[in-house]
VOBA-1610 file (N, C-alpha, C; in pm, whole numbers, padded with zeros to 5 digits, always signed):
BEGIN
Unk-01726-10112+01508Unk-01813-10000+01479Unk-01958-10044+01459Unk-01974-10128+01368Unk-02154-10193+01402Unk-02221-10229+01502Unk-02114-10257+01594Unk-02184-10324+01740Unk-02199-10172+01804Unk-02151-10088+01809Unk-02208-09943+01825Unk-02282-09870+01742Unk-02308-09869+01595Unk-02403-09796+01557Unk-02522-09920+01590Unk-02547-10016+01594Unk-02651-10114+01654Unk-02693-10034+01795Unk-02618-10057+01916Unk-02618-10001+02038Unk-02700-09831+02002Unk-02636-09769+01922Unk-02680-09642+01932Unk-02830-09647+01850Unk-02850-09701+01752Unk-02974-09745+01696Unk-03131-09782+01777Unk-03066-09854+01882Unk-03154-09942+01961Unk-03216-09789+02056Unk-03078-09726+02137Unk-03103-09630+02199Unk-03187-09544+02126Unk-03186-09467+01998Unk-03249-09387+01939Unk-03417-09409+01945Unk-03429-09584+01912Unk-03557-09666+01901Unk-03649-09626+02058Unk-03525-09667+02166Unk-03595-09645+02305Unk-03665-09457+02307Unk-03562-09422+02251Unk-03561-09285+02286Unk-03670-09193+02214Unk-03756-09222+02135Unk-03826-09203+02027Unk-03924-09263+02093Unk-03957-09352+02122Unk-04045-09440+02202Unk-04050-09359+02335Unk-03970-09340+02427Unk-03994-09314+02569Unk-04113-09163+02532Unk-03982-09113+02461Unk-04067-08958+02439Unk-04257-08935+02373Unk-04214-09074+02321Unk-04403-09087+02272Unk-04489-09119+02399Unk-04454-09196+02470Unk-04483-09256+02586Unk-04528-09160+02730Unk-04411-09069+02736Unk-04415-08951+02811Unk-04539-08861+02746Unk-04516-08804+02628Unk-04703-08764+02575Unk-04777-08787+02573Unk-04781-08940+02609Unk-04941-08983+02610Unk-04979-08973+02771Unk-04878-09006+02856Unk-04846-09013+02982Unk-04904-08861+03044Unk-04864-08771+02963Unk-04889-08618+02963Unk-05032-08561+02992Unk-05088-08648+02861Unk-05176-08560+02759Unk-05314-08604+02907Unk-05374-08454+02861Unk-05530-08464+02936Unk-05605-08410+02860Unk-05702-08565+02842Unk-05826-08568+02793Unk-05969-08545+02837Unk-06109-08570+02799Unk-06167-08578+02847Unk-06181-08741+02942Unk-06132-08811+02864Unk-06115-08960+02963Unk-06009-08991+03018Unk-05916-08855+03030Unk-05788-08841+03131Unk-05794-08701+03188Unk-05874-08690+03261Unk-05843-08570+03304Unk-05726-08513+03418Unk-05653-08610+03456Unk-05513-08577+03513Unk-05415-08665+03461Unk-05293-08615+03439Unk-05181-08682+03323Unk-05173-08856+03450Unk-05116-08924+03363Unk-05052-09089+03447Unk-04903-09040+03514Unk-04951-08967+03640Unk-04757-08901+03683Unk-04691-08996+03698Unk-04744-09112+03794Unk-04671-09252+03823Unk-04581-09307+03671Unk-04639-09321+03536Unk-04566-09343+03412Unk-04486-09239+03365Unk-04546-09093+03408Unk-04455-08999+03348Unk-04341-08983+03426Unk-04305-09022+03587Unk-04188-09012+03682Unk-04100-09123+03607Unk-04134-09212+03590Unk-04055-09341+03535Unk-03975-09273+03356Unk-04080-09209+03299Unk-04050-09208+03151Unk-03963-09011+03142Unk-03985-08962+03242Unk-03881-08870+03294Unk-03773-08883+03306Unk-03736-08998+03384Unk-03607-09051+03434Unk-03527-09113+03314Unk-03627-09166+03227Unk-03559-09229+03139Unk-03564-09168+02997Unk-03587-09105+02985Unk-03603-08988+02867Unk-03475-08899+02901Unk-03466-08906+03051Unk-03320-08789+03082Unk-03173-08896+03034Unk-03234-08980+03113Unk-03067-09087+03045Unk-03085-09144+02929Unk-03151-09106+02828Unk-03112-09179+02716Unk-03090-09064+02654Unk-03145-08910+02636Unk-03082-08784+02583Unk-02920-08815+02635Unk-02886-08793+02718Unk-02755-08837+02745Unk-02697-08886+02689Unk-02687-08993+02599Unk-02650-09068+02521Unk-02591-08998+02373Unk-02690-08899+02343Unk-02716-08817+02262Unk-02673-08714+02271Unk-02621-08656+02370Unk-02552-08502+02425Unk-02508-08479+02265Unk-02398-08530+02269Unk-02297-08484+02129Unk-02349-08458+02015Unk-02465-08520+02000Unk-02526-08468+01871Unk-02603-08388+01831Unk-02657-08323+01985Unk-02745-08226+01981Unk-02723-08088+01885Unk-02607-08072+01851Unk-02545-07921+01771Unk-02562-07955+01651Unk-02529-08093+01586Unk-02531-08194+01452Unk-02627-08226+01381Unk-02736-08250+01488Unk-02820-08344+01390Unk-02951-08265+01471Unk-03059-08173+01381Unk-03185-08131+01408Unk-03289-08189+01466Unk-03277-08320+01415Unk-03372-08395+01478Unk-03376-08442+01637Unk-03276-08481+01706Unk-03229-08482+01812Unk-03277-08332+01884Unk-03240-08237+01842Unk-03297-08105+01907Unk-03431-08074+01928Unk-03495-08133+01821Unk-03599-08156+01823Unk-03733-08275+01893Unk-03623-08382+01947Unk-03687-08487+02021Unk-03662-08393+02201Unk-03538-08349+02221Unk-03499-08307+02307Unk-03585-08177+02372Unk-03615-08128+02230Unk-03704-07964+02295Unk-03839-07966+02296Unk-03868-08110+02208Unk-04015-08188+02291Unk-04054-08239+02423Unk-03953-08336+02449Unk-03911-08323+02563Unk-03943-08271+02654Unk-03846-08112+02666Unk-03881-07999+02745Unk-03965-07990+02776Unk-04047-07957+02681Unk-04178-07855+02653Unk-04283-08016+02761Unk-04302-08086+02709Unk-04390-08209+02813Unk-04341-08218+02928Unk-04200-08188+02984Unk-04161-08139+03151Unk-04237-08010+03177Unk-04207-07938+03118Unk-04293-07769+03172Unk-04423-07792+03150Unk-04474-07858+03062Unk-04652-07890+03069Unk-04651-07979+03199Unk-04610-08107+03272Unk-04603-08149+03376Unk-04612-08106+03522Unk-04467-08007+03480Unk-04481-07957+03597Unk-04546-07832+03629Unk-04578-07767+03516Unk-04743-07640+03555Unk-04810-07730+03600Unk-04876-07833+03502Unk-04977-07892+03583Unk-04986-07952+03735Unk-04889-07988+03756Unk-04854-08033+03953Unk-04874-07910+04004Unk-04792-07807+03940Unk-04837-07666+04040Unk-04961-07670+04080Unk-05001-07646+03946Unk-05202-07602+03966Unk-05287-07719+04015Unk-05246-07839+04043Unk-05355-07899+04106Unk-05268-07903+04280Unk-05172-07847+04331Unk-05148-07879+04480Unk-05200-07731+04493Unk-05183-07635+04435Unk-05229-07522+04433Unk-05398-07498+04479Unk-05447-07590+04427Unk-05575-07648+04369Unk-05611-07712+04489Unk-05570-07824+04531Unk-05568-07891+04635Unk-05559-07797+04774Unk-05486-07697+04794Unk-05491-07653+04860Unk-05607-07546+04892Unk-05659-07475+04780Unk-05760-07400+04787Unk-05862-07432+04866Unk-05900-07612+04819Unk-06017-07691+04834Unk-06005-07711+04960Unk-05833-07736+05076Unk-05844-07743+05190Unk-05898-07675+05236Unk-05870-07541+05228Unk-05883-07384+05257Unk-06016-07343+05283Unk-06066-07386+05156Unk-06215-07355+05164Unk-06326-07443+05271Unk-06302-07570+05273Unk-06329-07690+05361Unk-06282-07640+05522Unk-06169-07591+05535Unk-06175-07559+05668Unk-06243-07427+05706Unk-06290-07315+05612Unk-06348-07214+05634Unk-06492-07275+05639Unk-06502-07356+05567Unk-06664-07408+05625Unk-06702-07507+05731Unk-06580-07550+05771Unk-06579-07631+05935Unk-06607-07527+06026Unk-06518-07404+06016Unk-06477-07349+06105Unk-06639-07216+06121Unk-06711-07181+05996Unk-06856-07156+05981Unk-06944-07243+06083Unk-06979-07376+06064Unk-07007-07494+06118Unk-07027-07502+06241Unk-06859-07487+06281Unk-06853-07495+06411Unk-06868-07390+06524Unk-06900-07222+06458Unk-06954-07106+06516Unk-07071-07119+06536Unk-07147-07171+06401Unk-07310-07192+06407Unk-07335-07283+06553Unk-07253-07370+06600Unk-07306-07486+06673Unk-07286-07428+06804Unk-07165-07366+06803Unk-07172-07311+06927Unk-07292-07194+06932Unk-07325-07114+06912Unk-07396-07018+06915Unk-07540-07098+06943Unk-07558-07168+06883Unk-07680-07288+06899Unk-07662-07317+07062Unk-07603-07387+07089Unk-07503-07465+07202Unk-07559-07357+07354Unk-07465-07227+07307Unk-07497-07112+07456Unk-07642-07075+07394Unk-07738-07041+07279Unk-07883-07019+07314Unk-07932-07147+07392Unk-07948-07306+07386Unk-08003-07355+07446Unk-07976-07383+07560Unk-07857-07347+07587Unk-07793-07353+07732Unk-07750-07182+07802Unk-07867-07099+07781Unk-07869-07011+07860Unk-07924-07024+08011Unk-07846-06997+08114Unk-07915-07010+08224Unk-07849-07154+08327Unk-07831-07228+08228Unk-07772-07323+08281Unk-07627-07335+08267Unk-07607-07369+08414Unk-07456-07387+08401Unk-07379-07488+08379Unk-07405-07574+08272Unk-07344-07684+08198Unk-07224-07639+08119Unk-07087-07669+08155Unk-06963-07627+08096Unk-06972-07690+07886Unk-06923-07612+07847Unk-06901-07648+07694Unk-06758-07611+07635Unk-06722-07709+07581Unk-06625-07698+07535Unk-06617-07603+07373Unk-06624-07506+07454Unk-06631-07367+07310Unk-06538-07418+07209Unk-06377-07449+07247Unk-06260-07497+07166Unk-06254-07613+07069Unk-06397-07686+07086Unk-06393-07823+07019Unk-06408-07789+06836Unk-06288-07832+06804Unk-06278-07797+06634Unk-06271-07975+06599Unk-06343-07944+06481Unk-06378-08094+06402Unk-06280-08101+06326Unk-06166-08175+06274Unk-06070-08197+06192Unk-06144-08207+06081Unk-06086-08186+05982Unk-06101-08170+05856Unk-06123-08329+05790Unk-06164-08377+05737Unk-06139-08531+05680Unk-06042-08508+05569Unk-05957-08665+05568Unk-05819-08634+05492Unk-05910-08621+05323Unk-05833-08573+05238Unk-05795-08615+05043Unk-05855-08787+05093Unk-05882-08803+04947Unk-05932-08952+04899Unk-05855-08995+04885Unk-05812-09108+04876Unk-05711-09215+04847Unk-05686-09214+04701Unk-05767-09188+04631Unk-05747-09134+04500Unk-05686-09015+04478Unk-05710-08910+04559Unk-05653-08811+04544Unk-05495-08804+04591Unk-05496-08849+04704Unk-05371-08892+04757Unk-05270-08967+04684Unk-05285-09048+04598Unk-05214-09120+04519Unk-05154-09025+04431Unk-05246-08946+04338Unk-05254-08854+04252Unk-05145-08758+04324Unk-05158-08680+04398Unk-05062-08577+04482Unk-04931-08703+04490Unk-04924-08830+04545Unk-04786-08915+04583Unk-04726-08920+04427Unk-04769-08936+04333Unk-04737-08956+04186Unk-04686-08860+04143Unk-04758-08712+04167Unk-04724-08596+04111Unk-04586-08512+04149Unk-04563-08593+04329Unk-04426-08598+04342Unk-04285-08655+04333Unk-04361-08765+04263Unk-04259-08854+04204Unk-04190-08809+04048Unk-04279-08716+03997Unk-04239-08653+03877Unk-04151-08510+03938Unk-04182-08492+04035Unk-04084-08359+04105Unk-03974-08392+04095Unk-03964-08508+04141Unk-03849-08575+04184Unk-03738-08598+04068Unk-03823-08702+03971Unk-03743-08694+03856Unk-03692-08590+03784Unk-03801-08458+03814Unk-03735-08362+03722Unk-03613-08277+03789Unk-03561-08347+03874Unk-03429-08293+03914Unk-03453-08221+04048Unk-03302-08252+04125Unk-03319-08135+04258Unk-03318-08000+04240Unk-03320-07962+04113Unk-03289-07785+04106Unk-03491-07765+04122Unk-03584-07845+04008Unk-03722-07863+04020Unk-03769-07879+04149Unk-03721-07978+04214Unk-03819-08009+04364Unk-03755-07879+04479Unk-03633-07819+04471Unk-03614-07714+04540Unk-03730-07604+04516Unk-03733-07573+04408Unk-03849-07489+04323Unk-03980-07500+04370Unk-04027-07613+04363Unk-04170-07672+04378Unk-04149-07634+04518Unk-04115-07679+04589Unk-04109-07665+04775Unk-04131-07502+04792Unk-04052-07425+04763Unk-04074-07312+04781Unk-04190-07243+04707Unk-04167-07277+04573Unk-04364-07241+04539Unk-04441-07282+04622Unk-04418-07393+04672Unk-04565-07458+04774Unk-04570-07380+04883Unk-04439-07303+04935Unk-04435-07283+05079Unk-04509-07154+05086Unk-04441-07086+04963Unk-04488-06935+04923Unk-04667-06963+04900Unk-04696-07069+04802Unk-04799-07023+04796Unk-04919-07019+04966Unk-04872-07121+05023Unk-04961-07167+05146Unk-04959-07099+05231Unk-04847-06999+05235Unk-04771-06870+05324Unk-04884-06762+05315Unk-04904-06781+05156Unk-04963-06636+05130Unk-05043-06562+05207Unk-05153-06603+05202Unk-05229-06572+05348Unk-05220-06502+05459Unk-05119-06582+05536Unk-05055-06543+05689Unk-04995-06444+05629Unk-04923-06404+05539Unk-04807-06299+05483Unk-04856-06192+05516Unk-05027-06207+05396Unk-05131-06070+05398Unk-05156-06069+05541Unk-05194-06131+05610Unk-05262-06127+05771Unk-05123-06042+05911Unk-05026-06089+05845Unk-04915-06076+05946Unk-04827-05976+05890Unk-04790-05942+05788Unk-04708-05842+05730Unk-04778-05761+05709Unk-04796-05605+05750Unk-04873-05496+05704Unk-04807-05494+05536Unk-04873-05385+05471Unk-04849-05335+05363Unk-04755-05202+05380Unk-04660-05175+05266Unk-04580-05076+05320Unk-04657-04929+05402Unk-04754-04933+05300Unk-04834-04772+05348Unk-04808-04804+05505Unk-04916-04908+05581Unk-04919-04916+05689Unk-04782-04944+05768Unk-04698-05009+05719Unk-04602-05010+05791Unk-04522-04869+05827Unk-04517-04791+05718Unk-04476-04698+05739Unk-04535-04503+05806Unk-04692-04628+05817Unk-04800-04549+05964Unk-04788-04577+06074Unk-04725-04682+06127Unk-04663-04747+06258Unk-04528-04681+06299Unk-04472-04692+06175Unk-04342-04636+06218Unk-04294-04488+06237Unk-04398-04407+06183Unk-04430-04259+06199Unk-04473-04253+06310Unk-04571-04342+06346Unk-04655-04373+06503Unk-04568-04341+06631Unk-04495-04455+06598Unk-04397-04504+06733Unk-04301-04385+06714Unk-04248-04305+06591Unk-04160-04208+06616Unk-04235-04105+06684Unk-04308-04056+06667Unk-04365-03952+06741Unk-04395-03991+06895Unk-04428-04116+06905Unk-04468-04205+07070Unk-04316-04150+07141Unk-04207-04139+07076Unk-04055-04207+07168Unk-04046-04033+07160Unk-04065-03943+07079Unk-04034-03791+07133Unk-04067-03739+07280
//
């Protein structure tokens, strides 16, 4: 029995520790202004298997419920925050290609005034790619999915479809009428087929 309350001791020590670790890992400051995901994917993983350990006592002993629903609460602060910066990230694409794509109207329009008259072919279609995220940033986004990851396949199913939905959105509004209108088309075409 000592060589297990030792064993379970040690675990408690890790476990008390990981969970401090994961908060600091968390926390955004002014001299952190995005959490350490790379430490928090690692201290995720291991914050989940050492609660484990602990299952049984969760009904027993308050304190445990209480390391556990800390815990929680620093996964759901985590993973809002990944939302809102790919969310974020994406805006900034969004906006960056609406000002390529500004850019690249201005140039053409430039392009046929100085080439009125002359019949020099132009490639109207020429779009400038976007330049990638920073390598900093990129890391940051590779990290932030490494905490997806840890927080389970039910989380990264989640996240995927938030991402898809959110990036969708757009085309949705552009390509899906709104019911009113849909159901002005479809009054349309009934009266067209009489």
């Amino acid at each position: 029995h000592l060589q297990r309350t030792i064993t379970a001791l040690k675990r408690l020590h890790m476990l008390l520790h990981a969970a401090e670790q994961l908060r600091m890992a968390a926390m955004v400051t002014p001299r952190q202004p995005i959490p350490r995901y790379e430490a928090a994917a690692h201290l995720v993983d291991a914050t989940r298997l050492l609660l484990g350990h602990f299952e049984g006592y969760m009904n027993s002993v308050p304190k445990m419920r209480q390391v556990r629903d800390a815990v929680g609460m620093i996964k759901g602060q985590l993973w809002e925050g990944i939302v809102k910066l790919f969310h974020e990230m994406g805006q900034q694409q969004q906006q960056q290609q609406q000002q390529q794509e500004l850019m690249n109207n201005e140039n053409m329009a430039e392009n046929s005034e100085e080439n009125d008259g002359e019949s020099k072919s132009i490639d109207n279609n020429m779009v400038m790619p976007l330049p990638p995220p920073s390598p900093m940033v990129q890391k940051t986004l590779a990290d932030a999915c490494l905490v997806v990851e840890a927080l389970g396949p039910k989380s990264k199913e989640r996240f995927i479809t938030d991402f898809i939905a959110d990036h969708l959105r757009e085309y949705d509004q552009l390509y899906n009428p709104s019911p009113a209108a849909a159901m002005s088309l479809k009054g349309k075409s009934a009266a067209g087929n009489k």
